[in-house]
LOGU-805545 format. One record per residue (C-alpha): residue number from 1; residue in one letter; x, y, z. Coordinates in steps of 0.05 Angstrom, whole numbers, plus 32768, in hexadecimal, padded with zeros to 4 digits. Layout:
% LOGU-805545
[node NUM; a; [X; Y; Z]]
...
END
This chain:
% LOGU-805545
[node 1; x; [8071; 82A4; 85FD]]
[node 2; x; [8098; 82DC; 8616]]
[node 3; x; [80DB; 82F8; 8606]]
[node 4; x; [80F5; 82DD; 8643]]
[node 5; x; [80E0; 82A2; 863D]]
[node 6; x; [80E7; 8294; 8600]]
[node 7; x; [8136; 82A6; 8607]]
[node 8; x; [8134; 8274; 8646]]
[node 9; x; [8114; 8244; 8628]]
[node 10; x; [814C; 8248; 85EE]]
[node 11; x; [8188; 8243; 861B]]
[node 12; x; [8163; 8209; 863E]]
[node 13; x; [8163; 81E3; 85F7]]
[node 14; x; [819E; 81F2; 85DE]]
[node 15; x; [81EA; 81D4; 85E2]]
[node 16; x; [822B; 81F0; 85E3]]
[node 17; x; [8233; 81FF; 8599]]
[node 18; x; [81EB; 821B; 858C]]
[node 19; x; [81FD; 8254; 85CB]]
[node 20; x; [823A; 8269; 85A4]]
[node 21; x; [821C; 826C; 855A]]
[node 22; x; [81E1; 8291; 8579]]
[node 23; x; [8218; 82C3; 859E]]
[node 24; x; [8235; 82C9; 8554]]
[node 25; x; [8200; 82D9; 8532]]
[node 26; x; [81EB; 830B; 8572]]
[node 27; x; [8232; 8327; 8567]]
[node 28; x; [8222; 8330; 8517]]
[node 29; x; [81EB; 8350; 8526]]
[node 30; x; [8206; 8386; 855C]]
[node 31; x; [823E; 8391; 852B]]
[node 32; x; [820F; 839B; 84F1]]
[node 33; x; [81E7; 83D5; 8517]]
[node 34; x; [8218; 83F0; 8535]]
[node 35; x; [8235; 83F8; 84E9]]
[node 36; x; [81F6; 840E; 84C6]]
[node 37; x; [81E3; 844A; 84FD]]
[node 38; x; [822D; 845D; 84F9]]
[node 39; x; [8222; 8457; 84AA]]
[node 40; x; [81E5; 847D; 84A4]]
[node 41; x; [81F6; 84B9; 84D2]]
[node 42; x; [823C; 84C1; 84AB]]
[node 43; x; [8218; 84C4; 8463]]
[node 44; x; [81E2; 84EE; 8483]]
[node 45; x; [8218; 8523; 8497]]
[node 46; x; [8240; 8517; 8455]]
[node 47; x; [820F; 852C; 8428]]
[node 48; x; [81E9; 855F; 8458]]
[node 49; x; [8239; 8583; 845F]]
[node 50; x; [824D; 857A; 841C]]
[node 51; x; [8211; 859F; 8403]]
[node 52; x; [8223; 85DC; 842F]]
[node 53; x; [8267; 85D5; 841C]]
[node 54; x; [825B; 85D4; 83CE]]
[node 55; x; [822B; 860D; 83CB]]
[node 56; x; [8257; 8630; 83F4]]
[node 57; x; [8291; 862D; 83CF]]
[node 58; x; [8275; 863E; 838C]]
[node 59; x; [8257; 8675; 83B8]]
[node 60; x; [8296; 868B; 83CB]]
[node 61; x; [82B9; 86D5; 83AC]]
[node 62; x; [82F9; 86B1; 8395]]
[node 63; x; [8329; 8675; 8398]]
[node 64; x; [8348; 86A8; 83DB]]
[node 65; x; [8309; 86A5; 8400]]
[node 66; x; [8300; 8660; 83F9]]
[node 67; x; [834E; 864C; 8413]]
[node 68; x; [8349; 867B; 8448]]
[node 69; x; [8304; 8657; 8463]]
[node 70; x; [832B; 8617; 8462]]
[node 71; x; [8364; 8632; 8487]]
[node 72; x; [832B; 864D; 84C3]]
[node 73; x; [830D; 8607; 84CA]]
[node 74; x; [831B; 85C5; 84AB]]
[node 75; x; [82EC; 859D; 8478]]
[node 76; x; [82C5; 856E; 849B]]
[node 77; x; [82A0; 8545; 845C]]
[node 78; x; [82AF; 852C; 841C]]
[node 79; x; [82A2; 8568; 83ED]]
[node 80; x; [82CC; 859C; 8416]]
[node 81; x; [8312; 8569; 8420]]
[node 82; x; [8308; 8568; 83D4]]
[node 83; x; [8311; 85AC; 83CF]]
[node 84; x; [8336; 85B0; 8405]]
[node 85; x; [8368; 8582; 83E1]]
[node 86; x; [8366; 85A4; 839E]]
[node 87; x; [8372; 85E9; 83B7]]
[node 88; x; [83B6; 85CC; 83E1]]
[node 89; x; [83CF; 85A0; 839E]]
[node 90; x; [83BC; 85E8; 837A]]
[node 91; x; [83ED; 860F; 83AB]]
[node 92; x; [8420; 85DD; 83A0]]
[node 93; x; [841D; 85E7; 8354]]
[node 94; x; [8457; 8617; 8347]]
[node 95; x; [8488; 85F5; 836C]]
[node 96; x; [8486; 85C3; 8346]]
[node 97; x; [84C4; 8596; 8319]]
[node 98; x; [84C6; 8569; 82E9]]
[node 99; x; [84F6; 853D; 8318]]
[node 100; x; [84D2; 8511; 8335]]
[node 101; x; [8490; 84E1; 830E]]
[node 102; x; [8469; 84F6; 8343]]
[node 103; x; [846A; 8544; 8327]]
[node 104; x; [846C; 8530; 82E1]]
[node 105; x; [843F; 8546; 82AA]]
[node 106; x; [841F; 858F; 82A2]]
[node 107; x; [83FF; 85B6; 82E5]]
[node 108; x; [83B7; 8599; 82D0]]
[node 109; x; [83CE; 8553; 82CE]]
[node 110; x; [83E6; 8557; 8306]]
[node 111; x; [83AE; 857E; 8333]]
[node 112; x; [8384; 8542; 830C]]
[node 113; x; [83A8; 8509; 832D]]
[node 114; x; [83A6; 8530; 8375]]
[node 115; x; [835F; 8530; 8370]]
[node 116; x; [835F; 84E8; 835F]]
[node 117; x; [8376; 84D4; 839D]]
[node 118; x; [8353; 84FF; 83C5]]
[node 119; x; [830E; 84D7; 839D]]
[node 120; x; [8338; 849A; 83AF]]
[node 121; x; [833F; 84A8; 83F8]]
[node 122; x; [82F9; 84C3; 8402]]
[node 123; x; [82E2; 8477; 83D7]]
[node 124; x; [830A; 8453; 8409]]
[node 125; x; [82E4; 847B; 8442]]
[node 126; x; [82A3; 8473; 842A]]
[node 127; x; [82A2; 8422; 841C]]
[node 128; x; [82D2; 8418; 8465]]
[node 129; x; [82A3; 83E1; 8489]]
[node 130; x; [827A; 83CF; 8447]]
[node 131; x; [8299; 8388; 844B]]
[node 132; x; [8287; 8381; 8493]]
[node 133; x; [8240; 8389; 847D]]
[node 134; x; [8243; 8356; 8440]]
[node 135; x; [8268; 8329; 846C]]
[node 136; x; [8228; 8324; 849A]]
[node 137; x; [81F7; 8329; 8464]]
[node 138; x; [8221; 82E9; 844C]]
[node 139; x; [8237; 82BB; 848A]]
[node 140; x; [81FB; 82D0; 84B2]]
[node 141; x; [81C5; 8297; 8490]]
[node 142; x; [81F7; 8266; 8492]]
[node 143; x; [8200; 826E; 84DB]]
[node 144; x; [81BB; 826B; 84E8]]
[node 145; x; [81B7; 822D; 84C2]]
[node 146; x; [81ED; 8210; 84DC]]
[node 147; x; [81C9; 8216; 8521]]
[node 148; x; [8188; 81F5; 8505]]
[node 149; x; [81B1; 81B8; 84EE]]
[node 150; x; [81CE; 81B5; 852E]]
[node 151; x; [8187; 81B6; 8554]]
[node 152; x; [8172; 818D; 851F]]
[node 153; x; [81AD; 815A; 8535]]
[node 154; x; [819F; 8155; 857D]]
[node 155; x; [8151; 8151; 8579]]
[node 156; x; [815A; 810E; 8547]]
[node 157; x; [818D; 80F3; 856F]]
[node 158; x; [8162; 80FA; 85AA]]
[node 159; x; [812C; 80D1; 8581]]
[node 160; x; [8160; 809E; 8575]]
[node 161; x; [817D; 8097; 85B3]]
[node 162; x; [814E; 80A7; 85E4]]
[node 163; x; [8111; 8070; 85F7]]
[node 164; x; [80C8; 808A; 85EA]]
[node 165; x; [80D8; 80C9; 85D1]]
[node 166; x; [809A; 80F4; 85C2]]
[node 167; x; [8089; 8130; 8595]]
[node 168; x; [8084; 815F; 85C9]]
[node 169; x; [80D9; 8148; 85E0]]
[node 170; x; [80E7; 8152; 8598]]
[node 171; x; [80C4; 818E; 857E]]
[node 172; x; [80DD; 81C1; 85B6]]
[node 173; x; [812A; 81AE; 859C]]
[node 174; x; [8113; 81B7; 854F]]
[node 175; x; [80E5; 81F1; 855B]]
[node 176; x; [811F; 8212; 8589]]
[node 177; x; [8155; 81FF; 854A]]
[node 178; x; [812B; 821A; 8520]]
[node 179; x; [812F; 8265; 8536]]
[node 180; x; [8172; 8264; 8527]]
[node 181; x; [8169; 8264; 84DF]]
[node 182; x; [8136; 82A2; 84E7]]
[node 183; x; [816C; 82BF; 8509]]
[node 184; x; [819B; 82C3; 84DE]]
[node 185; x; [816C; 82D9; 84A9]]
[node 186; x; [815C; 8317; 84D3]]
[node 187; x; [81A4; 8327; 84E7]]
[node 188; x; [81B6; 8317; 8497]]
[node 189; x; [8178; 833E; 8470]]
[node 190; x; [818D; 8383; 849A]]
[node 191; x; [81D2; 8381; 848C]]
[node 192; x; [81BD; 836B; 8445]]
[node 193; x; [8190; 83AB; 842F]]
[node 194; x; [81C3; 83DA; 8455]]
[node 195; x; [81F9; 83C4; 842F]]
[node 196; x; [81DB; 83D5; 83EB]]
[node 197; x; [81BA; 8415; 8403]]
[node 198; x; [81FD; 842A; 8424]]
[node 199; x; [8222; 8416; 83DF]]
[node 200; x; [81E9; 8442; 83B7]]
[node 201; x; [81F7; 847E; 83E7]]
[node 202; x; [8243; 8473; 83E0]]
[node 203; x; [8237; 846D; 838B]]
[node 204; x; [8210; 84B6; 8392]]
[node 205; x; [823C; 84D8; 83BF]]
[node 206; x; [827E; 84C3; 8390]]
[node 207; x; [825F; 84D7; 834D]]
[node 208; x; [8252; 851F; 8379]]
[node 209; x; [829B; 851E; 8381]]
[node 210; x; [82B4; 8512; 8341]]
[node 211; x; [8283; 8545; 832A]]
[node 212; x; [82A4; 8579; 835B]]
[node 213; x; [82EA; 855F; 8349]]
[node 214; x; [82DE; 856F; 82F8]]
[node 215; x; [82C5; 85B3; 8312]]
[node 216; x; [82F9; 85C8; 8342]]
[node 217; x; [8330; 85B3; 830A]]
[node 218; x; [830C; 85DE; 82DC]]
[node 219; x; [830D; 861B; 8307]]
[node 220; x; [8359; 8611; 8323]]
[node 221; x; [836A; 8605; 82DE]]
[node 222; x; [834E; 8634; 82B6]]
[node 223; x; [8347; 8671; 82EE]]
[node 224; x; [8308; 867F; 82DD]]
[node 225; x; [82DE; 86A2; 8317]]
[node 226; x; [82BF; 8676; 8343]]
[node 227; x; [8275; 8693; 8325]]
[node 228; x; [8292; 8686; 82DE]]
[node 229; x; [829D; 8640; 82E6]]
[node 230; x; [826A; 8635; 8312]]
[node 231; x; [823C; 8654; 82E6]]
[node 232; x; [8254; 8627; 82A2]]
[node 233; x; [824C; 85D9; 82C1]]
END
């Protein structure tokens, strides 16, 4: 049995309610895809980027150098807004009062809470559609399940009310109400292994950042030479 038919041969069995769970789970699925490309090429670039961007800051001749590269073009992955971030909170150091909480406590502490919520933002980037994939991963089998009940529903009735019924009236309705559980499984086990690969990358990617974070502190703090510091983690 083709494709075709086989999809013809579906829309011939089923009802009302098994067309629109199928379109749900077809929707799910699309969605899910769509996400996990998207997901993949972002990470790919993140990490790719941010390893140029590292080496070339602790490449860099001085804290100058490295400002003056921002100000040419702007960061465009995780490991360069860090630093990006911690070289503007840096510049806004000496202006700084007691006034107000938010500029309380010494220069470190706060250049230490700047780069906090620069990790913060960057966290809130990374895991942005993570509950659209654990939503599938989760709904998805019930959906398909729910459509097998339904088939299931229709083909016994038909035994019950219909006169004479034979196996081969009742086994295309199960059969057909059948798939719908293996579809959800396949739009559910996708979304399922991207979600904890995704949340592995994301887990990596973070501790990276942190990493940088205690090592640009270090440097703006201490004004070291980028070599120096660079040279003692």
């Amino acid at each position: 049995m083709n494709s075709n038919h086989f999809i013809g041969h579906f829309l011939a069995q089923t009802d009302t309610v098994g067309l629109v769970l199928a379109l749900i789970l077809l929707a799910m699925s699309l969605a899910s895809w769509t996400y996990i490309v998207g997901k993949s090429l972002q990470l790919w670039s993140d990490f790719r980027r941010g390893n140029a961007s590292e080496a070339a800051f602790w490449s860099a001749p001085s804290i100058a150098a490295v400002t003056h590269r921002f100000t040419q073009s702007a960061p465009r992955d995780p490991m360069a807004r860090l630093a990006s971030d911690a070289l503007r909170a840096q510049g806004r150091v000496q202006g700084l009062s007691a006034h107000t909480l938010a500029q309380a406590g010494t220069p470190a502490e706060w250049l230490t809470r700047q780069l906090r919520r620069s990790i913060d933002h960057e966290t809130t980037r990374l895991e942005g559609g993570l509950t659209l994939l654990s939503s599938v991963a989760a709904v998805a089998p019930f959906v398909g399940l729910f459509g097998t009940v339904w088939g299931v529903y229709h083909a016994l009735s038909a035994i019950g009310g219909g006169a004479g019924a034979s196996l081969e009236q009742i086994a295309g309705p199960v059969g057909e109400a059948l798939v719908m559980t293996g579809f959800g499984l396949a739009v559910a086990i996708p979304a399922v292994l991207a979600y904890n690969a995704f949340s592995r990358a994301n887990r990596v990617l973070l501790n990276r950042l942190d990493g940088h974070a205690h090592d640009l502190l270090h440097v703006l703090t201490t004004g070291l030479p980028v070599q120096t510091a660079a040279g003692g983690v």
